[in-house]
PDB file of the backbone (N, CA, C, O) and the ligand in Angstrom, with CONECT records:
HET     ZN  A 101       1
ATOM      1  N   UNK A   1      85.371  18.317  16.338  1.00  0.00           N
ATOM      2  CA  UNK A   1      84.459  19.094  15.517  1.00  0.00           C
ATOM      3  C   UNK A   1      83.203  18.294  15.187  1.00  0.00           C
ATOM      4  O   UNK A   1      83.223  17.092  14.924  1.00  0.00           O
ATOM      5  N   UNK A   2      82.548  18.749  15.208  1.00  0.00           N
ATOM      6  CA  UNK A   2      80.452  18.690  15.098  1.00  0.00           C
ATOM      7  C   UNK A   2      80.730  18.431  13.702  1.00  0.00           C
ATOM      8  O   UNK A   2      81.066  19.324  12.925  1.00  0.00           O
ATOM      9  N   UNK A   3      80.535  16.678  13.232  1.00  0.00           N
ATOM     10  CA  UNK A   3      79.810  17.108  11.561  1.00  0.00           C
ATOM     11  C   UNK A   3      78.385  16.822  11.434  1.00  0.00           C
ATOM     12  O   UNK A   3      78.153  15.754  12.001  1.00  0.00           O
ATOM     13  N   UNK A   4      77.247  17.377  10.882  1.00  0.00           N
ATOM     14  CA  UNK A   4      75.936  17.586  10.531  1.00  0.00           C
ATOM     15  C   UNK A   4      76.067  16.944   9.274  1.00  0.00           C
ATOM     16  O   UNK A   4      76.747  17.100   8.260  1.00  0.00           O
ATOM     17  N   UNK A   5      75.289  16.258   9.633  1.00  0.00           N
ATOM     18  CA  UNK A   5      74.510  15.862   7.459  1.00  0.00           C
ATOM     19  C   UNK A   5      73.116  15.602   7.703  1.00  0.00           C
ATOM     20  O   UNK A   5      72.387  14.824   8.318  1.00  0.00           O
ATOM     21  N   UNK A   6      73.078  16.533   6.999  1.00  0.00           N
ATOM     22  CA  UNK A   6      71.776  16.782   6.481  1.00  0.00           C
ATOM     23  C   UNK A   6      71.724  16.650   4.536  1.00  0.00           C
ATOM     24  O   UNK A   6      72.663  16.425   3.772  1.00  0.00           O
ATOM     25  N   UNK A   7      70.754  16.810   4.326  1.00  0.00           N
ATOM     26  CA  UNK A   7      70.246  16.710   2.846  1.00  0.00           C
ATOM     27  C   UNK A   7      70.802  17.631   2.121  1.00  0.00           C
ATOM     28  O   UNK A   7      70.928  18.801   2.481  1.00  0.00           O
ATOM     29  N   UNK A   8      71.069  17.295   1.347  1.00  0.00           N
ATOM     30  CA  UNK A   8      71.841  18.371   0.578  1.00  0.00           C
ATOM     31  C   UNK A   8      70.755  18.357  -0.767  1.00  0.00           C
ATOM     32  O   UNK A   8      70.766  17.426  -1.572  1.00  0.00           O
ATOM     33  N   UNK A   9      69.751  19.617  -0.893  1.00  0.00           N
ATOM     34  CA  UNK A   9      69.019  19.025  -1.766  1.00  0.00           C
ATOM     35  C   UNK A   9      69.287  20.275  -2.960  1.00  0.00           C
ATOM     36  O   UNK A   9      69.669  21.377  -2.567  1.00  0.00           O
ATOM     37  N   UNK A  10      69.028  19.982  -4.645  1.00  0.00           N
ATOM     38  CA  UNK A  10      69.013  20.929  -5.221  1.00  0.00           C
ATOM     39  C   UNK A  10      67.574  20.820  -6.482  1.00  0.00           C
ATOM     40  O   UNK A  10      66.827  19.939  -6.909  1.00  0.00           O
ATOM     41  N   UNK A  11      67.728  21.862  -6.630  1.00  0.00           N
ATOM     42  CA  UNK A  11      66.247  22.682  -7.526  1.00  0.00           C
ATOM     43  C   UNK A  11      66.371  21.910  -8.547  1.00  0.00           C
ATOM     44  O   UNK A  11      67.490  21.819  -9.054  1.00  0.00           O
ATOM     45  N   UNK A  12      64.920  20.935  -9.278  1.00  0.00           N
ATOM     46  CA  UNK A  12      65.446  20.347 -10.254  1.00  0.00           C
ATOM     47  C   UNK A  12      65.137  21.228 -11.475  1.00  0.00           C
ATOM     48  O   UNK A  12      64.834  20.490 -12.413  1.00  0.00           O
ATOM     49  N   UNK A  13      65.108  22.193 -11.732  1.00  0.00           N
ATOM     50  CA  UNK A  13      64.925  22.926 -12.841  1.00  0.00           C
ATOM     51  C   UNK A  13      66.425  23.928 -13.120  1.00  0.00           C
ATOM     52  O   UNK A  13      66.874  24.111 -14.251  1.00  0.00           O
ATOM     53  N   UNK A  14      66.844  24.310 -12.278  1.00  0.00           N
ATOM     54  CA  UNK A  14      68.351  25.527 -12.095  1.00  0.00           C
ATOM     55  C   UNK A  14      69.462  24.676 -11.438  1.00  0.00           C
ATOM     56  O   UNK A  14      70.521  25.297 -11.513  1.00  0.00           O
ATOM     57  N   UNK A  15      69.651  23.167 -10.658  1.00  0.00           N
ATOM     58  CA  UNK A  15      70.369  22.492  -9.928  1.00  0.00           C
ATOM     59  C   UNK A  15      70.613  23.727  -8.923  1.00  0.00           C
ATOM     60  O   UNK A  15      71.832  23.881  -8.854  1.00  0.00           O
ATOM     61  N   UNK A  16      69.927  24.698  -8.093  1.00  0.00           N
ATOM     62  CA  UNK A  16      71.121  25.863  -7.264  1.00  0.00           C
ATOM     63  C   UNK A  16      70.384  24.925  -6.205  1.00  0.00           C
ATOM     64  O   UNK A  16      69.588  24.015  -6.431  1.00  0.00           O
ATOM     65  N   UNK A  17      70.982  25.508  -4.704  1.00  0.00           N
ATOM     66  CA  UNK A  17      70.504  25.072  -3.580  1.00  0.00           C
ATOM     67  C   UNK A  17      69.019  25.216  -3.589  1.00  0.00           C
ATOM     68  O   UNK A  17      68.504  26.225  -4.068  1.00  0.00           O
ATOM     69  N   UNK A  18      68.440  24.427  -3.172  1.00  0.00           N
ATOM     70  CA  UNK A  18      66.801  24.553  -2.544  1.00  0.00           C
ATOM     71  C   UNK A  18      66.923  24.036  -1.334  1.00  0.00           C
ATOM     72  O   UNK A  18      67.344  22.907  -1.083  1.00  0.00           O
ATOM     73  N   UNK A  19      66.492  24.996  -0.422  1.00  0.00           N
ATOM     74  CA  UNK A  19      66.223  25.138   1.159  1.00  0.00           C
ATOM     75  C   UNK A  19      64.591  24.518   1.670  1.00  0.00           C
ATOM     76  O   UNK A  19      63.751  24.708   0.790  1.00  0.00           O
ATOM     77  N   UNK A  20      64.119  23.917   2.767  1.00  0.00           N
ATOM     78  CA  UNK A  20      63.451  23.111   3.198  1.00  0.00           C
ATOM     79  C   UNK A  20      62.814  24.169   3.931  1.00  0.00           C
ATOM     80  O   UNK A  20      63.429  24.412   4.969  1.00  0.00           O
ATOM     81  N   UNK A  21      61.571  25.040   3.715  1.00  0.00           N
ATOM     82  CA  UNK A  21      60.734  25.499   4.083  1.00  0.00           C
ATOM     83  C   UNK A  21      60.458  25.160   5.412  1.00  0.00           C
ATOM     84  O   UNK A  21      60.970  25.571   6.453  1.00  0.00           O
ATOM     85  N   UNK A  22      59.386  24.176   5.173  1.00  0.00           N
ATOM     86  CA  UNK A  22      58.687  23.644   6.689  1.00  0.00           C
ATOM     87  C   UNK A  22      58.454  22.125   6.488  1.00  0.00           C
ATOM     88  O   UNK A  22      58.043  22.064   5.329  1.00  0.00           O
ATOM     89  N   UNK A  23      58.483  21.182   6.861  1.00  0.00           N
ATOM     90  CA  UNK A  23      57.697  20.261   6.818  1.00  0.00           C
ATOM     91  C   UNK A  23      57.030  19.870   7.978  1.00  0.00           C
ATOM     92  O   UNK A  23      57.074  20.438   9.069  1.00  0.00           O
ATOM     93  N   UNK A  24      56.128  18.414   7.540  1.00  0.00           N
ATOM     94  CA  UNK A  24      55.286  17.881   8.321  1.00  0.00           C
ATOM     95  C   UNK A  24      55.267  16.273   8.390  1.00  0.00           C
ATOM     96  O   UNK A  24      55.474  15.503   7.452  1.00  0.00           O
ATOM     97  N   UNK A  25      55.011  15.999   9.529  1.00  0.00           N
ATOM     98  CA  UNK A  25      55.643  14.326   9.840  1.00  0.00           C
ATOM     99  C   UNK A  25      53.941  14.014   9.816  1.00  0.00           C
ATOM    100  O   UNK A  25      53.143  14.316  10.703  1.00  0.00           O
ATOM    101  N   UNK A  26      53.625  13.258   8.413  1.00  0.00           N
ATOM    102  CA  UNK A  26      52.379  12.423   8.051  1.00  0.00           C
ATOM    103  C   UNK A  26      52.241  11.333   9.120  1.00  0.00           C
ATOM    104  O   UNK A  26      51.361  11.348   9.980  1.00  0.00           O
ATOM    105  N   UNK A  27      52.869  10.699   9.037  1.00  0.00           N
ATOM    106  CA  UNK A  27      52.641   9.212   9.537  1.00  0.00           C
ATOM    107  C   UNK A  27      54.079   9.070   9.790  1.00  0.00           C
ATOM    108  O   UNK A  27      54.938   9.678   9.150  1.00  0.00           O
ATOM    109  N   UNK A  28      54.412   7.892  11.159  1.00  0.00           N
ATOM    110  CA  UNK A  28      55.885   7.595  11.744  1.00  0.00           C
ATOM    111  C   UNK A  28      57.019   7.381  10.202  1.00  0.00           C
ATOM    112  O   UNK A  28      58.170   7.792  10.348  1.00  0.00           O
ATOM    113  N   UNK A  29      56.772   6.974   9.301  1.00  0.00           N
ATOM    114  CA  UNK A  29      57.286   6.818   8.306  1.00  0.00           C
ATOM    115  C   UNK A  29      57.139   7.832   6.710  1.00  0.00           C
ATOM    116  O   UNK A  29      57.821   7.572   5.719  1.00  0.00           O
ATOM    117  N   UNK A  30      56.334   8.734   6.754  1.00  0.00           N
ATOM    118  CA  UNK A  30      56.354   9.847   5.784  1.00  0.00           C
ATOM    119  C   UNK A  30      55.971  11.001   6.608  1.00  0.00           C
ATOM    120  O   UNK A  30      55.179  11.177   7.534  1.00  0.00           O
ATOM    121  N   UNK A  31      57.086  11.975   5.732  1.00  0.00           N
ATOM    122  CA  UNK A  31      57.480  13.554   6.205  1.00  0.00           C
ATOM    123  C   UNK A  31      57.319  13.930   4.586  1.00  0.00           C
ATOM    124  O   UNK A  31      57.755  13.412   3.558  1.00  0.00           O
ATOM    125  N   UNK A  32      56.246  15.409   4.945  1.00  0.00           N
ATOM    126  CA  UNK A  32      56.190  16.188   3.562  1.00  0.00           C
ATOM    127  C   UNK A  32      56.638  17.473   3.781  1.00  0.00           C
ATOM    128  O   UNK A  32      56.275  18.001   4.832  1.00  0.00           O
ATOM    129  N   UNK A  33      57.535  18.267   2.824  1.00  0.00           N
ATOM    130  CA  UNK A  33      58.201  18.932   3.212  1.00  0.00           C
ATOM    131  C   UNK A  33      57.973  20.435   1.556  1.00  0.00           C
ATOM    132  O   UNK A  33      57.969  20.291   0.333  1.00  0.00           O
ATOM    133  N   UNK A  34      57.835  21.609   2.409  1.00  0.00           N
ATOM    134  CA  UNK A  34      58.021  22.447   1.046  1.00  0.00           C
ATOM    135  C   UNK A  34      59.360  23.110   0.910  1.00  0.00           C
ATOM    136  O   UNK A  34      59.839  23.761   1.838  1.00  0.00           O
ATOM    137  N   UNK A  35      60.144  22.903  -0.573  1.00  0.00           N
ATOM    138  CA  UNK A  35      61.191  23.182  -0.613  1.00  0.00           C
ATOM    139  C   UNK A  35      61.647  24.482  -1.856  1.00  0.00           C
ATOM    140  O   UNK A  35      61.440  24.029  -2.982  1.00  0.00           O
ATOM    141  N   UNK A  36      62.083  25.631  -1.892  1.00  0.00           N
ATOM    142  CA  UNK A  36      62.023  26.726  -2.133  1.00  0.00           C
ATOM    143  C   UNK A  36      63.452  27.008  -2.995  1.00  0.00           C
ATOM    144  O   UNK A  36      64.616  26.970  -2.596  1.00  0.00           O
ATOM    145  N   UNK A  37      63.054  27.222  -3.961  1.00  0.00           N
ATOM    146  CA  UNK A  37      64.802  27.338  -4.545  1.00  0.00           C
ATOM    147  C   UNK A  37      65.856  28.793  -4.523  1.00  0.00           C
ATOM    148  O   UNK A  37      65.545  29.844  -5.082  1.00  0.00           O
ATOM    149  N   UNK A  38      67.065  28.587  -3.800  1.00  0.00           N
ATOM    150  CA  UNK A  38      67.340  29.888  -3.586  1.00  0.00           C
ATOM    151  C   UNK A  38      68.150  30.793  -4.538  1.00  0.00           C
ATOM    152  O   UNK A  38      68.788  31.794  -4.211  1.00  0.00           O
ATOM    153  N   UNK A  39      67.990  30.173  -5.987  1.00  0.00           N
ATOM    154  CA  UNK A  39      68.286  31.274  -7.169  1.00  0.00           C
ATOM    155  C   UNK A  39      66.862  31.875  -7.220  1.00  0.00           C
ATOM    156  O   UNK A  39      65.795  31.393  -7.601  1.00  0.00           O
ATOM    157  N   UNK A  40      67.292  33.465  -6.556  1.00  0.00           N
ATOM    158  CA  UNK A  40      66.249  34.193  -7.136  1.00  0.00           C
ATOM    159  C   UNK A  40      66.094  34.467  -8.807  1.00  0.00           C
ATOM    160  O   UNK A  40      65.307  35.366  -9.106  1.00  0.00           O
ATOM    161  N   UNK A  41      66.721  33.826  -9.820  1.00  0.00           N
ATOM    162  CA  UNK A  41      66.614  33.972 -11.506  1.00  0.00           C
ATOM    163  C   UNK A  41      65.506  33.060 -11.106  1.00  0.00           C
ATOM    164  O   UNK A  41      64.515  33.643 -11.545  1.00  0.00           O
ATOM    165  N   UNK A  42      65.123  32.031 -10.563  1.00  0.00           N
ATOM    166  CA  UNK A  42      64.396  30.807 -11.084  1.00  0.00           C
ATOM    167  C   UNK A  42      63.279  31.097  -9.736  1.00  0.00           C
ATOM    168  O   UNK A  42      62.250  31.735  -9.959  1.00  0.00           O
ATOM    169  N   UNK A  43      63.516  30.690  -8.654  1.00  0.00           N
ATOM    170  CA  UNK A  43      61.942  31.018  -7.604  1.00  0.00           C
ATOM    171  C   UNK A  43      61.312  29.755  -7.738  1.00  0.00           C
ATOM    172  O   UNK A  43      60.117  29.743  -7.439  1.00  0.00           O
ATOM    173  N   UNK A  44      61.837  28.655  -8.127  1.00  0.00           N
ATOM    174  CA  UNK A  44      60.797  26.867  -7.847  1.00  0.00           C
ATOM    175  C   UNK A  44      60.062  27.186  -6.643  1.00  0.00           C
ATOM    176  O   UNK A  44      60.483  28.167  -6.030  1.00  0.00           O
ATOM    177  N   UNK A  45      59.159  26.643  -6.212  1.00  0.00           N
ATOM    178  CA  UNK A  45      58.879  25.964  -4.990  1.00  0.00           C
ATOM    179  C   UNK A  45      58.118  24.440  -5.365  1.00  0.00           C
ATOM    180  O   UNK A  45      57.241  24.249  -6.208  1.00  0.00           O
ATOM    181  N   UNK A  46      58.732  23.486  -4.491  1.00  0.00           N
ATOM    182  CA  UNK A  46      57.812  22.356  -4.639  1.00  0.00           C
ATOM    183  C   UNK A  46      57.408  21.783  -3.701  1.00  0.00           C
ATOM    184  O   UNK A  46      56.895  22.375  -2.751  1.00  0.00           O
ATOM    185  N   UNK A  47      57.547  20.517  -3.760  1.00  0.00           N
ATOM    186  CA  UNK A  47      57.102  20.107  -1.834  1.00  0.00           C
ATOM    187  C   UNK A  47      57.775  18.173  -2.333  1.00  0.00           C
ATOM    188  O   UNK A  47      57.398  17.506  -3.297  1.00  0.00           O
ATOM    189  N   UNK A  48      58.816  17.779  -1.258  1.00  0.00           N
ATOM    190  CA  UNK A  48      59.264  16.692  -1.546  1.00  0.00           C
ATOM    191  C   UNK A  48      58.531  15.924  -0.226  1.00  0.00           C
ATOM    192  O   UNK A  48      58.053  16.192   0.876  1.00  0.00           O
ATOM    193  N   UNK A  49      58.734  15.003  -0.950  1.00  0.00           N
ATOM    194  CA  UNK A  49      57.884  13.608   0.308  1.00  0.00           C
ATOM    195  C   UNK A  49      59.215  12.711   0.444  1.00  0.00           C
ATOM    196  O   UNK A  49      59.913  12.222  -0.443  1.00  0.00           O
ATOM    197  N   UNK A  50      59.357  12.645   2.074  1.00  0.00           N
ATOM    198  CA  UNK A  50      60.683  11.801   2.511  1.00  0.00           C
ATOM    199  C   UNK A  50      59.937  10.378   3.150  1.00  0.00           C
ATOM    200  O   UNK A  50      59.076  10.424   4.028  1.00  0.00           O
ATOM    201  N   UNK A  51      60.272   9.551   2.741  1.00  0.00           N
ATOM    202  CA  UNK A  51      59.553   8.402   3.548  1.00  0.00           C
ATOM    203  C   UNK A  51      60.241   7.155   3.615  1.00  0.00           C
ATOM    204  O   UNK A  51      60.461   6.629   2.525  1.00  0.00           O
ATOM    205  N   UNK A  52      60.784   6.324   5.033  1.00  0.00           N
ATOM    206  CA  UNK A  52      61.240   5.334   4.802  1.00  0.00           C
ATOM    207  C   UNK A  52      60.685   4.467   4.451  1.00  0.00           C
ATOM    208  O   UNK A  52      59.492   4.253   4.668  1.00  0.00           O
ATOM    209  N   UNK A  53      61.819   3.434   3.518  1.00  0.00           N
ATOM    210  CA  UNK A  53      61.240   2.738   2.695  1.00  0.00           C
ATOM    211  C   UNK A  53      61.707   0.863   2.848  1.00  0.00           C
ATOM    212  O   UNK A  53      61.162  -0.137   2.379  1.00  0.00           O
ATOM    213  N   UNK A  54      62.868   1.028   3.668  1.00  0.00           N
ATOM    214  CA  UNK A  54      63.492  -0.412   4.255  1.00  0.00           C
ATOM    215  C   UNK A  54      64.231  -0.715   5.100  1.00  0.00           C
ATOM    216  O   UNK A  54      64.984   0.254   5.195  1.00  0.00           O
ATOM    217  N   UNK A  55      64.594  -1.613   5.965  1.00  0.00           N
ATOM    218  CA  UNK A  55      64.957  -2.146   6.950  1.00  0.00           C
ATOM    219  C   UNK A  55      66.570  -2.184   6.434  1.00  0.00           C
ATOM    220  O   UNK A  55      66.998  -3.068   5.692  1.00  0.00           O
ATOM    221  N   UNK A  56      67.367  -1.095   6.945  1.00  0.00           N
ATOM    222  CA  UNK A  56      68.518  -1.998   6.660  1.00  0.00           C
ATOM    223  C   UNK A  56      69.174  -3.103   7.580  1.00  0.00           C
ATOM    224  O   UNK A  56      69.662  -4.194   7.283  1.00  0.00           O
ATOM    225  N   UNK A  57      68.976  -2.252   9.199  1.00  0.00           N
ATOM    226  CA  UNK A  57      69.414  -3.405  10.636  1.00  0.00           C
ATOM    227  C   UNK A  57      68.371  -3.428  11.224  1.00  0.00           C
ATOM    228  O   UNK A  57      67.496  -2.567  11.130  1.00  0.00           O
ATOM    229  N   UNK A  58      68.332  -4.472  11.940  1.00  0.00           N
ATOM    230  CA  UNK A  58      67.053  -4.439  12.756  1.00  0.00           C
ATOM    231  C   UNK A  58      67.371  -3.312  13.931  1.00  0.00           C
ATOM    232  O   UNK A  58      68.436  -2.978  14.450  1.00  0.00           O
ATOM    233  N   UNK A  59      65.703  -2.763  14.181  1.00  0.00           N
ATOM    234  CA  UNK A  59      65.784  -1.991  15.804  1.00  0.00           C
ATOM    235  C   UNK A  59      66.140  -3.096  16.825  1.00  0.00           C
ATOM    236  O   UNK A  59      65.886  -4.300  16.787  1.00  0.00           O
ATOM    237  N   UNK A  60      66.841  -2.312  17.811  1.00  0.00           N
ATOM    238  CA  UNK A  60      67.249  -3.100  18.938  1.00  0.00           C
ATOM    239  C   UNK A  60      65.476  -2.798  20.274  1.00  0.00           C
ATOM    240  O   UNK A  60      65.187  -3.368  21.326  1.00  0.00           O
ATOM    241  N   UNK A  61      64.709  -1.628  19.453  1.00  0.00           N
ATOM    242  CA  UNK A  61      63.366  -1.772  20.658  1.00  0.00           C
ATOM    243  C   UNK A  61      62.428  -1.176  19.194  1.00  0.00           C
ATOM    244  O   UNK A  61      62.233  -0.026  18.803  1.00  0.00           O
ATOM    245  N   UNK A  62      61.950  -2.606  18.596  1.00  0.00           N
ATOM    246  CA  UNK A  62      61.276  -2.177  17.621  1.00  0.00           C
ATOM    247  C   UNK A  62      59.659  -2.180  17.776  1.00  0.00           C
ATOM    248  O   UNK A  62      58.914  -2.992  18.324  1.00  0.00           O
ATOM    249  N   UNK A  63      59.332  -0.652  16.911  1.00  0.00           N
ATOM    250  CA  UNK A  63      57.922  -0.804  17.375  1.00  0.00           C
ATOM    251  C   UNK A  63      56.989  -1.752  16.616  1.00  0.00           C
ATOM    252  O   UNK A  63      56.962  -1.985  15.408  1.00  0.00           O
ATOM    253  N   UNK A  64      56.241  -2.239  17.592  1.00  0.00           N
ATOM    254  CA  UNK A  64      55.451  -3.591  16.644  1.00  0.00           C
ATOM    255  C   UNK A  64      54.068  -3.073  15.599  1.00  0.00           C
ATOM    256  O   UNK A  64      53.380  -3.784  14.867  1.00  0.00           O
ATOM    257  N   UNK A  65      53.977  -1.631  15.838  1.00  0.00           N
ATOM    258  CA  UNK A  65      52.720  -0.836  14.407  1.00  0.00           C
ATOM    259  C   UNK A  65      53.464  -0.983  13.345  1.00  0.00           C
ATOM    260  O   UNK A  65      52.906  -1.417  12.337  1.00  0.00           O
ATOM    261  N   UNK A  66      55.231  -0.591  13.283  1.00  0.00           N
ATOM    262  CA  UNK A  66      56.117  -0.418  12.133  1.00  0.00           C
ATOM    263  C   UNK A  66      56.192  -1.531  11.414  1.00  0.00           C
ATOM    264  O   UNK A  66      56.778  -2.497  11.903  1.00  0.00           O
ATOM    265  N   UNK A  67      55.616  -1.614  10.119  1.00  0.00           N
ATOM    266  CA  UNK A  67      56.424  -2.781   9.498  1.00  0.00           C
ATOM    267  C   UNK A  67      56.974  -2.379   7.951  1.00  0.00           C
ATOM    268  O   UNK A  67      56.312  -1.970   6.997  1.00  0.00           O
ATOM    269  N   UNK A  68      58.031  -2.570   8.020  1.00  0.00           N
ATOM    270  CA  UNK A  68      58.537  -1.865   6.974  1.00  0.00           C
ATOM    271  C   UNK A  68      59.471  -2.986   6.391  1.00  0.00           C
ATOM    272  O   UNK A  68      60.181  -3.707   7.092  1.00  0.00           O
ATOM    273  N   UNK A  69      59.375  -3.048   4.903  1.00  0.00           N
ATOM    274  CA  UNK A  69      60.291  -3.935   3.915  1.00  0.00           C
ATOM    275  C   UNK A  69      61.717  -4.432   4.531  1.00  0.00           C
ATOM    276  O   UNK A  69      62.344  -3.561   5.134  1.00  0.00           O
ATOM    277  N   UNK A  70      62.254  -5.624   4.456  1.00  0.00           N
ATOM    278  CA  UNK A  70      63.582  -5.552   4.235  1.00  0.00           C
ATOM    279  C   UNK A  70      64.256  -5.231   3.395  1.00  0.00           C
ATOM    280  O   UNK A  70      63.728  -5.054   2.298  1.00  0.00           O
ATOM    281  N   UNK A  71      65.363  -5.067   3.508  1.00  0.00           N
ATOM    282  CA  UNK A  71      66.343  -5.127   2.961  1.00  0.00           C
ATOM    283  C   UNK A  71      67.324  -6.633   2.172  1.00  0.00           C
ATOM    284  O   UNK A  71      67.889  -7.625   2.632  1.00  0.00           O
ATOM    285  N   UNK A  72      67.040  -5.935   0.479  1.00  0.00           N
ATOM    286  CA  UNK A  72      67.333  -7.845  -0.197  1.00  0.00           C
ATOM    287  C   UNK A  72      68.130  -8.694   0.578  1.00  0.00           C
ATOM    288  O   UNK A  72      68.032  -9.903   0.784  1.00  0.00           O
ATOM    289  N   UNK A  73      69.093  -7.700   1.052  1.00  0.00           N
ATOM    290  CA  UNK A  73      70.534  -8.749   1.422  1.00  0.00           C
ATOM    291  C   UNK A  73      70.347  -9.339   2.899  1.00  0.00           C
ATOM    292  O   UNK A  73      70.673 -10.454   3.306  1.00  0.00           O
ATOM    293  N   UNK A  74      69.710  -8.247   3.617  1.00  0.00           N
ATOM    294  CA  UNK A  74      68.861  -8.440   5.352  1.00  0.00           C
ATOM    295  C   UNK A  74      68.267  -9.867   5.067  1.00  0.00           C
ATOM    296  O   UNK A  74      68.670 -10.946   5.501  1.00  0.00           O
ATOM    297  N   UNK A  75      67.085  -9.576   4.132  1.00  0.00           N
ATOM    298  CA  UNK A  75      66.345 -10.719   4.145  1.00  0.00           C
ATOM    299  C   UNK A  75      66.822 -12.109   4.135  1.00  0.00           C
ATOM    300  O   UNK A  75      66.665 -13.064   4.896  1.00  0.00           O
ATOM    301  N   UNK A  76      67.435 -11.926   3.064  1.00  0.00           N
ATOM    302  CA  UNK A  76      68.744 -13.601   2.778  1.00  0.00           C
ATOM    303  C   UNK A  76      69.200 -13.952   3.937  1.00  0.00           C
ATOM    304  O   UNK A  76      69.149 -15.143   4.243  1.00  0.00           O
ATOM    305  N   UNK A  77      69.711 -13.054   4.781  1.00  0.00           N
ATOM    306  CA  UNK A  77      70.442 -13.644   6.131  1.00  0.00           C
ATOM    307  C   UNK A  77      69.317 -13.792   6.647  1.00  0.00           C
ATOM    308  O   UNK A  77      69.468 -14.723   7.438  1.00  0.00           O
ATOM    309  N   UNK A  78      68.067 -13.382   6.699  1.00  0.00           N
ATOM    310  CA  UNK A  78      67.307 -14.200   7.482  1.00  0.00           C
ATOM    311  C   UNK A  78      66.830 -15.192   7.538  1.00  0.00           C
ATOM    312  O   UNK A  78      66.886 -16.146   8.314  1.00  0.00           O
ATOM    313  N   UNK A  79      66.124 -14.871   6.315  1.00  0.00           N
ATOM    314  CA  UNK A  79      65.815 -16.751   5.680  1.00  0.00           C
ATOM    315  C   UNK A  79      67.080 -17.568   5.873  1.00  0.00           C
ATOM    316  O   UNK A  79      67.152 -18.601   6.539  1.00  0.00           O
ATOM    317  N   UNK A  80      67.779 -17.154   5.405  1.00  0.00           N
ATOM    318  CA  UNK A  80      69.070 -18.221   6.026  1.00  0.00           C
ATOM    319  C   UNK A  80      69.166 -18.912   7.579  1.00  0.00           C
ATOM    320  O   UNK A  80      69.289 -20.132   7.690  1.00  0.00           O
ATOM    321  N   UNK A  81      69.094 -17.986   8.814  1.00  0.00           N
ATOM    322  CA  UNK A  81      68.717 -17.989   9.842  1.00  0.00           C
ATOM    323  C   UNK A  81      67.913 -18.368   9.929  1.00  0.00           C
ATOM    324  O   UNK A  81      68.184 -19.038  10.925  1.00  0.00           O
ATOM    325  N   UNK A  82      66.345 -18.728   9.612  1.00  0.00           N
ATOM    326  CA  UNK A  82      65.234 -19.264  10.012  1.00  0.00           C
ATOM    327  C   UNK A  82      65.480 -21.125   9.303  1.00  0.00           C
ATOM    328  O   UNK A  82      65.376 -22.213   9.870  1.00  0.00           O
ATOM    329  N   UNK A  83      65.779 -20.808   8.066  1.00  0.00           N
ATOM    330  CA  UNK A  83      65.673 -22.297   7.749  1.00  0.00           C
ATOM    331  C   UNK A  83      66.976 -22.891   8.808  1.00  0.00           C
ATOM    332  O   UNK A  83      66.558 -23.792   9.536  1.00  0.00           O
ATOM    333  N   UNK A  84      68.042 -22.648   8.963  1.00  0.00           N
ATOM    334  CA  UNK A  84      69.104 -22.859   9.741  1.00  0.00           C
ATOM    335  C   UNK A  84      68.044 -23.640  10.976  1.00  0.00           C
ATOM    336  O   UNK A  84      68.317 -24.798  11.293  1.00  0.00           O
ATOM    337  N   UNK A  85      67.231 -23.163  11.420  1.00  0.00           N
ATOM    338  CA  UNK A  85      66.755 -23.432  12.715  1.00  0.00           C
ATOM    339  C   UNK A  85      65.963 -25.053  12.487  1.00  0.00           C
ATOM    340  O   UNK A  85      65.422 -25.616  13.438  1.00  0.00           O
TER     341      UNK A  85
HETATM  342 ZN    ZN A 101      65.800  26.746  -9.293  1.00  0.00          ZN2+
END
């Protein structure tokens, strides 16, 4: 069996489901997205911004434009690894 995960996102005003309209991929690292709440009592719409924010493993074919934060604990093993050398 197929499991999917996806976002499970909810309305912050009613907590009911809010469904993901449309979004749009800004830049390789931010996606803006409008999200619609599906208690018709309440009718939100907002727009959430998804954007990575850290390195947890390294890419095995990483692109060299990307540079994105480590990760605290990543980092330690690295510095560890570099002074090691
Ligand atoms: Zn709502």
């Amino acid at each position: 069996m197929e499991r999917k995960t996806s976002l499970r996102l909810s309305c912050p005003h009613c907590d009911a489901f809010a469904r993901v309209r449309k979004s749009q991929q800004l830049t390789p690292l931010y996606r803006e997205a409008v999200v619609e709440c599906q208690n018709p009592d309440c009718g939100w719409r907002g727009k959430l911004a998804l954007e990575m924010t850290q390195t947890l493993t390294f890419s095995q074919s990483p692109n060299p434009d990307i540079s994105l934060p480590l990760a605290p604990r990543l980092r330690n093993t690295f510095m560890q690894q570099m002074s090691a050398h």
